[in-house]
Structures are given as C-alpha cells and as structure tokens.
N, C-alpha and C positions, 0 to 999 in steps of 0.2 A: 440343615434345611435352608434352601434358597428363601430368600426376604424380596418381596414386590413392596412398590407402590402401589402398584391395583388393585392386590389382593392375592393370597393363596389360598389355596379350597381342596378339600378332598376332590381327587375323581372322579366319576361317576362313567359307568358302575363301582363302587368302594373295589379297592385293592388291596388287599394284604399283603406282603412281601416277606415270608416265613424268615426268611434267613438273616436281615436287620431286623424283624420285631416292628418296622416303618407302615406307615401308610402310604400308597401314589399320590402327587399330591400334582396341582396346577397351578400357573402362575399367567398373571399376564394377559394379555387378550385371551387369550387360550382358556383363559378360567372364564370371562366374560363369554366368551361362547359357548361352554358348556354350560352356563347359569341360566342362558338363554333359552337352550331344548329344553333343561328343564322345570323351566317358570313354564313355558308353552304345554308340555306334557304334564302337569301336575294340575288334578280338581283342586278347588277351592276347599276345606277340611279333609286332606288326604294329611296333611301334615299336622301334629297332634300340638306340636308348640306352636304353629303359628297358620291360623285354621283360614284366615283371608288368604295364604300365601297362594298363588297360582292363577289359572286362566282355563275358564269354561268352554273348552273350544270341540271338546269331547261330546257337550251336551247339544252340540248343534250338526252331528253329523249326518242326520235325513233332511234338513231343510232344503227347500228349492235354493239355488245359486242367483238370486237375484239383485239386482245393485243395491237396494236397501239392505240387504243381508251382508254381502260384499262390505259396505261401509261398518255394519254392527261387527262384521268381525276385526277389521282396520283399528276402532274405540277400543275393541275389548283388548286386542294385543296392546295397544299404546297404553292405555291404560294402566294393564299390568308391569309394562314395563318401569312406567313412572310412579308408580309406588315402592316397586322389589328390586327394580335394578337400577340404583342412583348413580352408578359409575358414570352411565352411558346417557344422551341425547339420542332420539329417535330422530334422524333426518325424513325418511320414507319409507310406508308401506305398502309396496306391491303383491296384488292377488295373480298368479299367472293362473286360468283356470281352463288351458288347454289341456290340459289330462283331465277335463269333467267328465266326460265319457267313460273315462276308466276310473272314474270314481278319485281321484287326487287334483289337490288345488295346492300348489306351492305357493308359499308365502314366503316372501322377501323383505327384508329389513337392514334398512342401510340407518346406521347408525356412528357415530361419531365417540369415541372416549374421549371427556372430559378434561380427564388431567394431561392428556397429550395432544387432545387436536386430531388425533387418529384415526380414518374413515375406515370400516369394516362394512361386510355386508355378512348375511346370516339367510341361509334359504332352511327354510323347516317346511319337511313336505307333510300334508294334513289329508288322509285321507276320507272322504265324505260318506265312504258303501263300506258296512260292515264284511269282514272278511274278504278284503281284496288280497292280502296274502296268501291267501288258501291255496295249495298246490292240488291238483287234481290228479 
C-alpha cells in the first residue's frame, strides 16, 4: 500500500478487487477531491458515527437564487469545509449560476493544500429543480 502525507482514503464509490482481497484506495490531492463531493453531497446525520458530518445544500434546492441566498450557500460550504476538511484553505467560492434556467448552479472552489502550498480548484455542479436528470 502506497503512504501519503496527505492522507489515503477508500474510494468512493468502495471497490473491492476480488483477486488481492484489497480495497481501491486514494492518495494525495486526488483523495482531497474526492473528500470534497463528498462533504458537499452528504446530509448532516446521513452518517451514523459522525451525525454533524456534511453540508445541507440538498435542503435548499426550491429556493429563489437570490444574492442573500448566494452568500448562505458560499457560509455553508466554507463552513463545512472548515470543520471536516483540515488539510485544505479555502482561497474562493464562486457560484456560476448561468445554467439557472436549466435548473444547475456550479460551484467553484479554489482552494490551497496546506502542507504543500498547492493551488487546486474543485467545480461541484448542484442542481436546484428536482429531476433534471430525468430522460424523456
């Protein structure tokens, strides 16, 4: 098994790999990114050991798109971050909310790893209209 400084973490979604007996694992920014969608996709008590863990970002998707809204959701992501993901500094969070129309607002977060200095950015798309996947 490879060793980070930043951390190694199961995959997500878990992987099994029948034929070592192993689990997929991640390292590195790459594990920081995935820890990322999922602090953003995860309620608040979805997680049974640790019921603060996550971001209510599910619970706000009929509100009107309005700058005070805009800014409550900017808090809640920073927020969460700065609780659940210590590796990382949040430099900037941008709302791009040109797909309002089609019901999606991309959010962007430029953020920096601590123990290298390292600038990343992170787009997680949130979509606002129930069943916008829905094929017809």
């Amino acid at each position: 098994m490879r060793k980070s400084f930043l951390g190694t973490g199961w995959a997500f979604p878990p992987e099994f790999e029948q034929a070592g007996g192993t689990t997929s694992m991640m390292s590195d920014a790459e594990d920081i990114h995935s820890s990322l969608e999922i602090l953003l996709s995860t309620r608040p008590g979805e997680r049974v050991m640790r019921p603060e863990y996550g971001c209510n970002l599910d619970e706000l998707i009929f509100e009107p798109l309005t700058t005070t809204f805009k800014t409550y959701i900017k808090d809640l992501i920073h927020t969460a971050i700065l609780y659940h993901e210590p590796r990382i500094d949040v430099l900037k969070i941008v709302l791009n909310d040109t797909g309002e129309l089609e019901g999606q607002i991309l959010i962007a977060i430029d953020y920096m790893i601590r123990s290298t200095n390292s600038r990343f950015n992170f787009v997680y798309p949130f979509y606002i209209n129930e069943g916008t996947d829905v094929k017809k």
